[in-house]
C-alpha positions in Angstrom: 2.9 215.6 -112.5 2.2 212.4 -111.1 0.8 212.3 -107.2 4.3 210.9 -105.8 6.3 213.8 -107.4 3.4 216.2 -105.7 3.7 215.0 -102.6 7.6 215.2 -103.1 7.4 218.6 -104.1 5.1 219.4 -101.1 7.3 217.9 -98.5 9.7 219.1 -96.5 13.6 218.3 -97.5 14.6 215.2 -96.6 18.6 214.3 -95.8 18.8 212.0 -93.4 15.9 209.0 -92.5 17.1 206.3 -89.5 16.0 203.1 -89.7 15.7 201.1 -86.5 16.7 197.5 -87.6 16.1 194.5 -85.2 16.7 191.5 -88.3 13.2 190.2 -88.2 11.4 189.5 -91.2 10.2 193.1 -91.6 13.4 194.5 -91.9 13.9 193.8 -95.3 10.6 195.7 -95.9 11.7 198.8 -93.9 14.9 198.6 -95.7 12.5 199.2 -99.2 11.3 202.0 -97.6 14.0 203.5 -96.1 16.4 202.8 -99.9 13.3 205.0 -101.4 13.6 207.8 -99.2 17.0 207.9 -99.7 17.0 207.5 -103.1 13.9 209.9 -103.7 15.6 212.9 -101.7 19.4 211.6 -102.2 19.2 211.1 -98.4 21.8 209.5 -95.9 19.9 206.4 -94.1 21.4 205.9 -90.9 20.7 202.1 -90.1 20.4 201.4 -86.5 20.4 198.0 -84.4 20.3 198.6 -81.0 21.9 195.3 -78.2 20.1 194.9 -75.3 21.9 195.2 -72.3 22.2 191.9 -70.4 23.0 194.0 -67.3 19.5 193.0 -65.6 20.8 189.7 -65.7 23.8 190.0 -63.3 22.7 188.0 -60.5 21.8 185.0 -62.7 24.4 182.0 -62.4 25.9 181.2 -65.2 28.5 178.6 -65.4 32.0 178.7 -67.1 31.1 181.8 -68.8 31.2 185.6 -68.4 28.6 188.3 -68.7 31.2 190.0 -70.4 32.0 187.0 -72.7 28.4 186.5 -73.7 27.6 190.3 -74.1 30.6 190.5 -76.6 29.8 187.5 -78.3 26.5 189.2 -78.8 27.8 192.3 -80.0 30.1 190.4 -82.6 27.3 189.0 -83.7 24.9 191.9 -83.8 28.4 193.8 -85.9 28.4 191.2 -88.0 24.5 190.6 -88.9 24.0 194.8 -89.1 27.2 194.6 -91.8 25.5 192.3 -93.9 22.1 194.1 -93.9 23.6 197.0 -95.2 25.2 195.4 -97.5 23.1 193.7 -99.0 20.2 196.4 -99.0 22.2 199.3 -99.3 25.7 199.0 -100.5 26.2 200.9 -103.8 22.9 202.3 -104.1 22.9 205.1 -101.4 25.0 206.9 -98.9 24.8 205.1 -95.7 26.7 204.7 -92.0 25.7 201.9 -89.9 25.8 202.3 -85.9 25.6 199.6 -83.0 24.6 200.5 -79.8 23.3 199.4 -76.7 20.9 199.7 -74.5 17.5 200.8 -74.5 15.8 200.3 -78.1 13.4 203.4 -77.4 15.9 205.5 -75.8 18.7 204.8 -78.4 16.5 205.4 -80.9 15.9 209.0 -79.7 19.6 209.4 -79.3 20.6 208.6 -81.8 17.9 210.5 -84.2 18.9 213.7 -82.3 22.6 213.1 -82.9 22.0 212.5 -86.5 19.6 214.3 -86.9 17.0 212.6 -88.4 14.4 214.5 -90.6 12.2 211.0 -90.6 12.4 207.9 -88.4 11.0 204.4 -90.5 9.8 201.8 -88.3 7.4 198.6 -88.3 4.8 198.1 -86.4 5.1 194.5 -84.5 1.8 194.4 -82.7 2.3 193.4 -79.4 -0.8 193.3 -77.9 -2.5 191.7 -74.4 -0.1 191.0 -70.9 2.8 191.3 -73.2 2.1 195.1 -74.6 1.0 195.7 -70.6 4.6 194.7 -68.8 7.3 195.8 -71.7 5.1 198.6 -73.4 5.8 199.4 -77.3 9.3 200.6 -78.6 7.0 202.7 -81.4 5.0 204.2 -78.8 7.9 205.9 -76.7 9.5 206.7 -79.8 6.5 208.2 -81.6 5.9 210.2 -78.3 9.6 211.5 -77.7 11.0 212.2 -81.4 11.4 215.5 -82.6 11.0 214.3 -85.9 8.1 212.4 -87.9 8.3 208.8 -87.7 6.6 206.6 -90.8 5.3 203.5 -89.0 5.0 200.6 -91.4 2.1 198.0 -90.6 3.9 194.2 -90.7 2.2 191.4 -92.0 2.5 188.1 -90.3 
């Protein structure tokens, strides 16, 4: 028996993984990771991209154009980009449900892992680092710190 089907056998069932999705350049590597999971333990993958809200921004003047206008432009967009991911990673080869939210990254994250829930969370590792890790913290962190479930964190190469 080779060591992946060891560690298989030793691990605990696996159904469902979510995988966070932001359409950077990593994505298509956490999309490998998550189709093996899936594939490996015939598990649903829940893909996940989460739309920041542009509430914050409410006092900023924007001329001719709505918050509302811009937030739903976004979120046809973010539909439409989130379609084609799984598509094109996922479509045919696993069982699969994507879901758009907004809000939060961290705190959708744990949602919607506890809704679904996950029995693994895949992520990739960005490195923020200096002033910038200081004032907006790390998405990984808080979810590595709240979830209920293990989270593999994927180390991305720039």
């Amino acid at each position: 028996m080779g060591v992946v089907e060891e560690v298989s056998r030793s691990m605990k069932d696996i159904k469902t993984v979510l995988l966070p999705v932001d359409f950077s350049d990593s994505s298509e590597l956490l999309a490998e990771y998550a189709l093996t999971f899936g594939t490996r333990f015939t598990a649903k993958v829940f893909v996940l991209h989460v739309v920041s809200s542009l509430e914050d921004y409410t006092g900023l003047y924007l001329p001719h154009i709505s918050l509302e206008t811009v937030m739903g432009e976004v979120y046809r967009s973010a539909k439409k980009s989130l379609n084609d991911f799984c598509v094109t990673y996922f479509e045919g080869k696993l069982q699969y449900e994507s879901i758009l939210a907004k809000g939060d990254a961290y705190r959708e994250i744990l949602k919607t892992a506890d809704e679904k829930k996950a029995d693994v969370i895949i992520m990739g590792t960005h490195g923020r680092s200096g002033l910038d890790h200081l004032i907006f913290g790390s998405t990984i962190e808080r979810v590595l710190r709240g979830a209920e479930c293990p989270v593999l964190t994927v180390k991305v190469m720039r």
